[in-house]
py3Dmol code that shows the C-alpha trace and the ligand (Angstrom):
import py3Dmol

protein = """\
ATOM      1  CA  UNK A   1       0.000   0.000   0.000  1.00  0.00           C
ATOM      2  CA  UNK A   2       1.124   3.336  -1.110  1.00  0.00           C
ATOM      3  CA  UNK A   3      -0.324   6.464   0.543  1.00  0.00           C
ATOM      4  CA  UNK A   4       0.540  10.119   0.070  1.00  0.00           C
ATOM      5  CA  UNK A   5      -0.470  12.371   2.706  1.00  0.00           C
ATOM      6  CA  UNK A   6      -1.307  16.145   1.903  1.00  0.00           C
ATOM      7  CA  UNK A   7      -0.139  18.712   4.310  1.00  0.00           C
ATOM      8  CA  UNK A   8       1.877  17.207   6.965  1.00  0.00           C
ATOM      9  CA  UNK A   9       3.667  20.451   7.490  1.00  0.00           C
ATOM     10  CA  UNK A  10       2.123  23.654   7.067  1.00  0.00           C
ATOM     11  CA  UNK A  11       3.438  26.082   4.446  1.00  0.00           C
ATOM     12  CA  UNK A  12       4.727  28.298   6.861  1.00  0.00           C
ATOM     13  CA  UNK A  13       6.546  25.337   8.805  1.00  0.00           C
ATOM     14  CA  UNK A  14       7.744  23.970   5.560  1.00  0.00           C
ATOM     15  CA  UNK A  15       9.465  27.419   4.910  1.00  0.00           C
ATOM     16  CA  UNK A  16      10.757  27.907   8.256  1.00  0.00           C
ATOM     17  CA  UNK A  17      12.026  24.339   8.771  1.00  0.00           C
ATOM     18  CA  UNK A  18      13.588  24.473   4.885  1.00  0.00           C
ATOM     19  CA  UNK A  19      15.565  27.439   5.744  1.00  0.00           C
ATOM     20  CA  UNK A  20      17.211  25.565   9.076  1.00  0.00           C
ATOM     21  CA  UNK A  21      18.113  22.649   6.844  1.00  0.00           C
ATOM     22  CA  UNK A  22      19.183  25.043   4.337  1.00  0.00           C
ATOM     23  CA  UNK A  23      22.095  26.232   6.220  1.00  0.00           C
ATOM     24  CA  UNK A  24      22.805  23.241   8.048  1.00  0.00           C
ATOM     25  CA  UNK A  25      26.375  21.322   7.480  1.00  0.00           C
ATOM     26  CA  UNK A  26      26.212  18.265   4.615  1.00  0.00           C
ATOM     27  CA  UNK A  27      27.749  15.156   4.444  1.00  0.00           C
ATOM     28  CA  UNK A  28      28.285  12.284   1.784  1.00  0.00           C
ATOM     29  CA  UNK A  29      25.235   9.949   2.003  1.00  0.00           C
ATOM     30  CA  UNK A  30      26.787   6.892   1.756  1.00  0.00           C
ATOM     31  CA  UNK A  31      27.617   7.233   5.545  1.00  0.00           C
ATOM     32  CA  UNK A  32      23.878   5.507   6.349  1.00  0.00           C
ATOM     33  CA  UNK A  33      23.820   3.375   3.631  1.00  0.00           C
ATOM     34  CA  UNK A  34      23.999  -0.580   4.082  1.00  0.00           C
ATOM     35  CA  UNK A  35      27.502  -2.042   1.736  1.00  0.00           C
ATOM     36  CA  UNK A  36      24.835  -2.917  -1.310  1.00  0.00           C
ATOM     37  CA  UNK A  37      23.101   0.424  -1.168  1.00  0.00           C
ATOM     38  CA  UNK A  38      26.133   2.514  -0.823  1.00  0.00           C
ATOM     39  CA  UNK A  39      27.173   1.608  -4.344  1.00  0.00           C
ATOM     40  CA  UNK A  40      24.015   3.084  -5.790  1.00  0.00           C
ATOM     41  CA  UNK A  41      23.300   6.028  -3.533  1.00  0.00           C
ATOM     42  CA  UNK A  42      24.596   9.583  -4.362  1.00  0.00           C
ATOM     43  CA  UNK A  43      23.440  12.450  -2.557  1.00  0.00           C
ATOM     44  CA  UNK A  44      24.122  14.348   0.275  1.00  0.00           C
ATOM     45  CA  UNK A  45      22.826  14.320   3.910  1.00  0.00           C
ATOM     46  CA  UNK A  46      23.008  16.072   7.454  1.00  0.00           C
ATOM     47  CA  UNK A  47      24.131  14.104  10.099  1.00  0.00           C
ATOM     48  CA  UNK A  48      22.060  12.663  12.961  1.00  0.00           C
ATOM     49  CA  UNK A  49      23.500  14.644  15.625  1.00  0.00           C
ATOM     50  CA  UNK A  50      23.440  18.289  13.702  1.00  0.00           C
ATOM     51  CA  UNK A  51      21.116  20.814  15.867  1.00  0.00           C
ATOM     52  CA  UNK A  52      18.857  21.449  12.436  1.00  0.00           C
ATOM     53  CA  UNK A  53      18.434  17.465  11.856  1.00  0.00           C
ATOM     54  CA  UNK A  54      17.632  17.408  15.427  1.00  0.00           C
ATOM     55  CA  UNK A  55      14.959  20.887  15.786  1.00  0.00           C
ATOM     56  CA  UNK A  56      13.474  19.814  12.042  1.00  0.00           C
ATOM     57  CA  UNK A  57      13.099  15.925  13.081  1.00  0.00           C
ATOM     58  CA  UNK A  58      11.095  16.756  16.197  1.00  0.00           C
ATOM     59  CA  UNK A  59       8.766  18.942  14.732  1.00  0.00           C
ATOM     60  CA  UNK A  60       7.986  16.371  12.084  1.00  0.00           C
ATOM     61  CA  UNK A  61       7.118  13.905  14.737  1.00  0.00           C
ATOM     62  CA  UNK A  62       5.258  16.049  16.494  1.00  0.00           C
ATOM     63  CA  UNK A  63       3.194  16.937  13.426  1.00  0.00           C
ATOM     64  CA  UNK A  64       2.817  12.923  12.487  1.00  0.00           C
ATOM     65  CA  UNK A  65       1.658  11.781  15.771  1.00  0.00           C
ATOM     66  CA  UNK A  66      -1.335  14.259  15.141  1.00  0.00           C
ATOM     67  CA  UNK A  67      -2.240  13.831  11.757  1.00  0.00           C
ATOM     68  CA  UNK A  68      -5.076  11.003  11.549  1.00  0.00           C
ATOM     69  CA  UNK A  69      -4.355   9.500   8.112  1.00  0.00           C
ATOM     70  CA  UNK A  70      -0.684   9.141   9.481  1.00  0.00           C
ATOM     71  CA  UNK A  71      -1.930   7.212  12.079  1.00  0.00           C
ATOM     72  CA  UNK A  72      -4.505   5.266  10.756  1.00  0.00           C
ATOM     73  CA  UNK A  73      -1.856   4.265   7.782  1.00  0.00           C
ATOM     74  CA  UNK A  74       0.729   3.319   9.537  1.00  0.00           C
ATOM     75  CA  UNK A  75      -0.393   2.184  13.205  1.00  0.00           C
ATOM     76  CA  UNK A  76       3.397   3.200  14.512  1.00  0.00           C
ATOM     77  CA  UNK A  77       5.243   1.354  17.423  1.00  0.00           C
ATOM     78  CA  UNK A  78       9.068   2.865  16.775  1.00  0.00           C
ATOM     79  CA  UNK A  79      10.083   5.724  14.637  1.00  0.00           C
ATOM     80  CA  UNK A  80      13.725   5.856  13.656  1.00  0.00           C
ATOM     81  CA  UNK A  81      14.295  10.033  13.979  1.00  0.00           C
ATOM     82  CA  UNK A  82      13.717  11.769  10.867  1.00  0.00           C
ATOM     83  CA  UNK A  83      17.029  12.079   8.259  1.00  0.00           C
ATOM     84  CA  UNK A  84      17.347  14.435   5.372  1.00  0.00           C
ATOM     85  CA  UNK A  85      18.627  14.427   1.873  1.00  0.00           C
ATOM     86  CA  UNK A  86      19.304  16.235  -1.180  1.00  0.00           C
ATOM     87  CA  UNK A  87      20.305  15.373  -4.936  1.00  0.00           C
ATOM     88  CA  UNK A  88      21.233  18.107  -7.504  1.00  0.00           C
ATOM     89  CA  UNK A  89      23.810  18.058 -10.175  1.00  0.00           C
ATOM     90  CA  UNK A  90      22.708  14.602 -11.528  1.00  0.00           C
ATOM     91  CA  UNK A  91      22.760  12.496  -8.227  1.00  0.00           C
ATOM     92  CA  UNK A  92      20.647   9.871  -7.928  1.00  0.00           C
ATOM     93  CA  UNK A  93      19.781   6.822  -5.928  1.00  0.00           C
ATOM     94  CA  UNK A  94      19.756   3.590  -8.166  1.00  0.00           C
ATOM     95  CA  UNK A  95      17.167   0.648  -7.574  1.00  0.00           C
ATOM     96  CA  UNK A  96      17.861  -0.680  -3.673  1.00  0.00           C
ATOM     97  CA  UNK A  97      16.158  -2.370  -1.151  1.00  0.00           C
ATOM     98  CA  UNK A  98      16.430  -0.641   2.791  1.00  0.00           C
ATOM     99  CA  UNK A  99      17.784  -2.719   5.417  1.00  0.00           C
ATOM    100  CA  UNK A 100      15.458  -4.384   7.445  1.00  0.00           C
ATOM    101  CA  UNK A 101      16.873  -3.958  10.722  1.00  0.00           C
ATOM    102  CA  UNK A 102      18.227  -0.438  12.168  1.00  0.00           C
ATOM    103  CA  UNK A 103      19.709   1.076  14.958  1.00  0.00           C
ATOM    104  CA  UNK A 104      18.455   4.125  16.469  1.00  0.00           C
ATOM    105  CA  UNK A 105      21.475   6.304  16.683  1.00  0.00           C
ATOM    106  CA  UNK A 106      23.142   7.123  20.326  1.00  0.00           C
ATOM    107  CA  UNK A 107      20.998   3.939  22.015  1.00  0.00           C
ATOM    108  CA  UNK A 108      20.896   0.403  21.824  1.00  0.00           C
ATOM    109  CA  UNK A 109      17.487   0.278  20.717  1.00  0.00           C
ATOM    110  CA  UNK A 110      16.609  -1.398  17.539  1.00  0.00           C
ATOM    111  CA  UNK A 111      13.590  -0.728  15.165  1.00  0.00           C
ATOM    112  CA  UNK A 112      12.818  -3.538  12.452  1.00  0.00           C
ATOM    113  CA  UNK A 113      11.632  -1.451   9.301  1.00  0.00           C
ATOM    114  CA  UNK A 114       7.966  -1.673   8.373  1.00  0.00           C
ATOM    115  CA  UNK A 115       7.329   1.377   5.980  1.00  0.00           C
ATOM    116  CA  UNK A 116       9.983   4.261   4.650  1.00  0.00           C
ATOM    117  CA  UNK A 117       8.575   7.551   4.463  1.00  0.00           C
ATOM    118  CA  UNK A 118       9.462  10.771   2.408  1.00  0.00           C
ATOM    119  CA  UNK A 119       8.333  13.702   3.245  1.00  0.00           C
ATOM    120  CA  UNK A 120       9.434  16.760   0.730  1.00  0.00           C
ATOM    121  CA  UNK A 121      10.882  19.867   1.614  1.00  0.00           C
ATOM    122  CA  UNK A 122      11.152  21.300  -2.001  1.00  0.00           C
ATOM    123  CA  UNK A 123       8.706  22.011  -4.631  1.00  0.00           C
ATOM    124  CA  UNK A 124       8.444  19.895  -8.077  1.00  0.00           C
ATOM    125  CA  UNK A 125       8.888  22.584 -10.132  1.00  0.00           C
ATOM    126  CA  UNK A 126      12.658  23.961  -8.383  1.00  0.00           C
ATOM    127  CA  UNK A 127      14.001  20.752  -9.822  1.00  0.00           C
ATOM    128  CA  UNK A 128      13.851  18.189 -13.040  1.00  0.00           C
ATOM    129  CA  UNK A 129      13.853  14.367 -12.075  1.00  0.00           C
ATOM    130  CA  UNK A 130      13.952  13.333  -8.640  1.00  0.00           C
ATOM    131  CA  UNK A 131      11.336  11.015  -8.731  1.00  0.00           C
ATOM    132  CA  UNK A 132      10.447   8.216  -6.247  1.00  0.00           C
ATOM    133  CA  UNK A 133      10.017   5.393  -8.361  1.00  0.00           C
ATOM    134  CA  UNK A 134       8.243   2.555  -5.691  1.00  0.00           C
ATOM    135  CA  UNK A 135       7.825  -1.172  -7.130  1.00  0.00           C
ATOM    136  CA  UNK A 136       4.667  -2.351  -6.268  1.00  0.00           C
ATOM    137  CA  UNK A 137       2.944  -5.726  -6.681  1.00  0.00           C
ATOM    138  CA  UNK A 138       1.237  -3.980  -9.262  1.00  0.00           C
ATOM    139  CA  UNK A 139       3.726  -2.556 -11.041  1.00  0.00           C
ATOM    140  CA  UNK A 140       6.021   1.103 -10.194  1.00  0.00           C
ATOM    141  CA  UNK A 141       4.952   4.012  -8.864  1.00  0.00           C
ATOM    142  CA  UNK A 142       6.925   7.501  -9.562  1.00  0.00           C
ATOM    143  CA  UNK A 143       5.977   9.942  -6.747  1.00  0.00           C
ATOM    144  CA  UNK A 144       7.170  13.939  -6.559  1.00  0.00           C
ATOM    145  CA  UNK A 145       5.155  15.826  -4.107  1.00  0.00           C
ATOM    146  CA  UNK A 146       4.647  19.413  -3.030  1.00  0.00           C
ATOM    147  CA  UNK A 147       6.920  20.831  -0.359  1.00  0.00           C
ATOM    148  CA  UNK A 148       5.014  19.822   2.997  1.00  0.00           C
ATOM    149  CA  UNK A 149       3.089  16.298   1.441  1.00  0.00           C
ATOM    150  CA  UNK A 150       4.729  13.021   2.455  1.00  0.00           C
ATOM    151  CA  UNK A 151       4.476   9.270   0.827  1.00  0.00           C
ATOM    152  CA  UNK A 152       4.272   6.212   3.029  1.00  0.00           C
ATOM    153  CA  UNK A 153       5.252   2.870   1.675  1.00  0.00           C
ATOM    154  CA  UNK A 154       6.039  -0.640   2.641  1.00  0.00           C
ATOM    155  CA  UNK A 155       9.510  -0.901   3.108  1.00  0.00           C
ATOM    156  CA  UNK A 156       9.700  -4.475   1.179  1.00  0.00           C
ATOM    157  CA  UNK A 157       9.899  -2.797  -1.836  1.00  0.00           C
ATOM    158  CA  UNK A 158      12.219  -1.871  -4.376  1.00  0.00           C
ATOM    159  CA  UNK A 159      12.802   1.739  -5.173  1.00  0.00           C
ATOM    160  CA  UNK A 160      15.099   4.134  -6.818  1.00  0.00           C
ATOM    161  CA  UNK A 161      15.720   8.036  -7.184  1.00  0.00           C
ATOM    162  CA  UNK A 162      15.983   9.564 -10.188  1.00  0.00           C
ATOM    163  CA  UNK A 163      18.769  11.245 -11.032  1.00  0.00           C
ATOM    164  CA  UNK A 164      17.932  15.244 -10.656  1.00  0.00           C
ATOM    165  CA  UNK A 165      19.120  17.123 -13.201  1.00  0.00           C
ATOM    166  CA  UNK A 166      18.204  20.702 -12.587  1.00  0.00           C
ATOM    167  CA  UNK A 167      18.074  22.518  -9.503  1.00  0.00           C
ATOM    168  CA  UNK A 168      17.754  20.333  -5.745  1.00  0.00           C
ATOM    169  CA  UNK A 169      15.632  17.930  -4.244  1.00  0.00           C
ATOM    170  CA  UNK A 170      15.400  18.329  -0.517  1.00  0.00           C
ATOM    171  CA  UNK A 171      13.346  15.652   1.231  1.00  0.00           C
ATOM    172  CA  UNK A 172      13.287  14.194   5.084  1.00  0.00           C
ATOM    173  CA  UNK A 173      12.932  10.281   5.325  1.00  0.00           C
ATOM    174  CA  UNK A 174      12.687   7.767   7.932  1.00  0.00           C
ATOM    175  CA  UNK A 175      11.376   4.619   8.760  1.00  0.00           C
ATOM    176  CA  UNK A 176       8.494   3.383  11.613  1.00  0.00           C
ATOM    177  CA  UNK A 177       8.229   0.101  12.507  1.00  0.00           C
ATOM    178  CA  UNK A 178       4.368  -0.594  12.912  1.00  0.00           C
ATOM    179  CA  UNK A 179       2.178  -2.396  15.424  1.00  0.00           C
ATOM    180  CA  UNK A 180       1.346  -4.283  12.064  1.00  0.00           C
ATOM    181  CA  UNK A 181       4.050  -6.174  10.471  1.00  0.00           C
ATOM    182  CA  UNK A 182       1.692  -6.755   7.421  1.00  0.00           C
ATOM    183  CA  UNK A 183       1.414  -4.548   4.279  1.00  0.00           C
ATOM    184  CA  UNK A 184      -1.961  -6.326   3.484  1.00  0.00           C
ATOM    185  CA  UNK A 185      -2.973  -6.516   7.159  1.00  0.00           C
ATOM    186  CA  UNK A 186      -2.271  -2.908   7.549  1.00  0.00           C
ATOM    187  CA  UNK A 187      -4.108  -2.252   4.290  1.00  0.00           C
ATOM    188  CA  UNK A 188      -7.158  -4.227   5.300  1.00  0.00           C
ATOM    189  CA  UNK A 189      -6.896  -2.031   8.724  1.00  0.00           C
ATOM    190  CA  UNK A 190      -6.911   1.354   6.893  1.00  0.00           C
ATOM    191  CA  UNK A 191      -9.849   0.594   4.497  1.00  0.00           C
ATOM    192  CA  UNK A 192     -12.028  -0.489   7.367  1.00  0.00           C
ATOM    193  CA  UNK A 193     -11.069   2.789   9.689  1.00  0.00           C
ATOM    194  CA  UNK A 194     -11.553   4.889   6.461  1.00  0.00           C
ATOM    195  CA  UNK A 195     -15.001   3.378   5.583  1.00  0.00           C
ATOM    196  CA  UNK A 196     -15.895   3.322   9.276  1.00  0.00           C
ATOM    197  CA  UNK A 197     -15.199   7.303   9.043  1.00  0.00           C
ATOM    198  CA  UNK A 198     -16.931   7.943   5.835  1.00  0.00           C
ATOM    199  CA  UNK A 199     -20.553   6.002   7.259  1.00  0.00           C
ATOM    200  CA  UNK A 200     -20.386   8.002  10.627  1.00  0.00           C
ATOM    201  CA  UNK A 201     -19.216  11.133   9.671  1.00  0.00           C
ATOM    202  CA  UNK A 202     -23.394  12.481   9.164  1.00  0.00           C
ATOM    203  CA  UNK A 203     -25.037   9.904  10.718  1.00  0.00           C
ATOM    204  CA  UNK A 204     -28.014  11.155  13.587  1.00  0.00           C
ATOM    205  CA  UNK A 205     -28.167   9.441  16.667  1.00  0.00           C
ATOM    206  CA  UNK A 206     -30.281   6.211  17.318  1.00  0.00           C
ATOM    207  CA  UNK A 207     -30.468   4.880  14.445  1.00  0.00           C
ATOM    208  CA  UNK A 208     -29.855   1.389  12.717  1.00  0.00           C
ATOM    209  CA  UNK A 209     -26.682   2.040  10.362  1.00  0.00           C
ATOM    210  CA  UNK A 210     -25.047   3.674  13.847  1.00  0.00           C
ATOM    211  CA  UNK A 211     -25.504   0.692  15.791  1.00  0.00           C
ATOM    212  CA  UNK A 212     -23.783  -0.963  12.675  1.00  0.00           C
ATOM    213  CA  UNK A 213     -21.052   1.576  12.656  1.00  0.00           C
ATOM    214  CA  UNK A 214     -20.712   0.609  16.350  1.00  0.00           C
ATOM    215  CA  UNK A 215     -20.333  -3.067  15.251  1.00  0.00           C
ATOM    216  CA  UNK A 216     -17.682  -1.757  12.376  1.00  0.00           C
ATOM    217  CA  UNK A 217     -15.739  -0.555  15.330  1.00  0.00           C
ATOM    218  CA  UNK A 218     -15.496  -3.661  17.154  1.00  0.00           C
ATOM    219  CA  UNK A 219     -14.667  -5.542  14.299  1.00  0.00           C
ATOM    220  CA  UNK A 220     -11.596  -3.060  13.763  1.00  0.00           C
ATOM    221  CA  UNK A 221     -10.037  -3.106  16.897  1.00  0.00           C
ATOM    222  CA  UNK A 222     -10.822  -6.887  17.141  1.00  0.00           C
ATOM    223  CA  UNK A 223      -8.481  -7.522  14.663  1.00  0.00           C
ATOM    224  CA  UNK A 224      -6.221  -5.306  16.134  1.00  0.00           C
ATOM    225  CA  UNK A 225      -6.168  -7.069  18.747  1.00  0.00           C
ATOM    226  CA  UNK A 226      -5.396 -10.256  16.948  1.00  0.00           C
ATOM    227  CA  UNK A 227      -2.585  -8.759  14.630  1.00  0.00           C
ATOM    228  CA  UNK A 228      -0.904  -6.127  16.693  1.00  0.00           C
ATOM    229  CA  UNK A 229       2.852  -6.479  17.894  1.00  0.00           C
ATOM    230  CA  UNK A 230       3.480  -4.230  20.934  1.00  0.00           C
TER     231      UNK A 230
END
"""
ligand_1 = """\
1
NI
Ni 15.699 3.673 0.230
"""
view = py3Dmol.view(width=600, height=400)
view.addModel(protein, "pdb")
view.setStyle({"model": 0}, {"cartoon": {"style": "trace"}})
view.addModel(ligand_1, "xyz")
view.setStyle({"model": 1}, {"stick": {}})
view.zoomTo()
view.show()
């Protein structure tokens, strides 16, 4: 399942945060990158530990953890902090898989990677190429959002960069690792809380298709219940 979600950041917060990772200190991406990605990733990144990485990071958790398709579409347990990118001059970021297993930096504490997230800091038109190209079981996806929009998608799958030849492409990613190990169970999930939103969302009180809304419910967090990890 591939979902984009308008609007994560405001415009305003998009601007302010772009400027902070604007003049923030980059490094060669191939730092982060597992020995079979490294060969096909080139672009540049700011480290974990730089105060921008940090300040920008937090405010897009913060802004996740209260955004309901967010959290509807990915039911997150773990969140590895937020990283950031960009690719100009040609750069690019060949076909690769992302390593299953990572390390949140400066603890022990490992997060097993469930979906990889982009979230865009610049807009389509300040740049030619740059797509995220996603491999799906039904074929590939190319994805270039507006500053502020973000694409979630299951981190099984095979996906590239293309190469950006004019201007930059500025984007955060990271990785959660979901309550829901299961693309399809998580896609079965979001359906049923989406149509569960769309039959309440003008029904009147006592009557019959709100008691079955009521069932709906319970049959959501029932399997919940049955397929969550915690
Ligand atoms: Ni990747």
């Amino acid at each position: 399942m591939i979902v984009c979600i308008p609007d994560v950041l405001s415009p305003e917060k998009t601007k302010e945060f772009r400027r902070e990772l604007d003049a923030a200190d980059w490094e060669d991406g191939k730092s982060t990158a597992g020995h079979m990605a490294a060969k096909a990733k080139d672009n540049v990144q700011i480290p974990a530990t730089h105060p921008a990485a940090r300040l920008v990071g937090e405010g897009i958790m913060r802004a996740l953890t209260i955004n309901p398709t967010f959290m509807s579409a990915a039911i997150p347990l773990h969140f590895l902090p937020p990283m950031f990118n960009r690719y100009s001059g040609g750069q690019t970021y060949g076909t690769h898989i992302d390593s299953a297993i990572r390390q949140i930096p400066g603890t022990g504490h490992r997060i097993r990677t469930d979906l990889s997230c982009t979230l865009f800091f610049s807009e389509p038109d300040e740049y030619d190429g740059g797509e995220l190209v996603i491999e799906d079981t039904y074929g590939s996806k190319s994805v270039k959002l507006p500053a502020g929009h973000m694409v979630l998608y299951p981190a099984t799958s095979l996906h590239r960069v293309t190469p950006v030849t004019r201007g930059s492409r500025l984007c955060s990613f990271f990785w959660v690792q979901s309550m829901i190990r299961s693309d399809e169970q998580r896609s079965v999930l979001f359906d049923l809380d989406l149509a569960i939103q769309r039959l309440t969302a003008n029904l009147p009180d006592n009557n019959h298709a709100n008691q079955s809304a009521v069932q709906l419910t319970g049959v959501y967090h029932n399997l919940l219940r049955q397929w969550a990890d915690l």
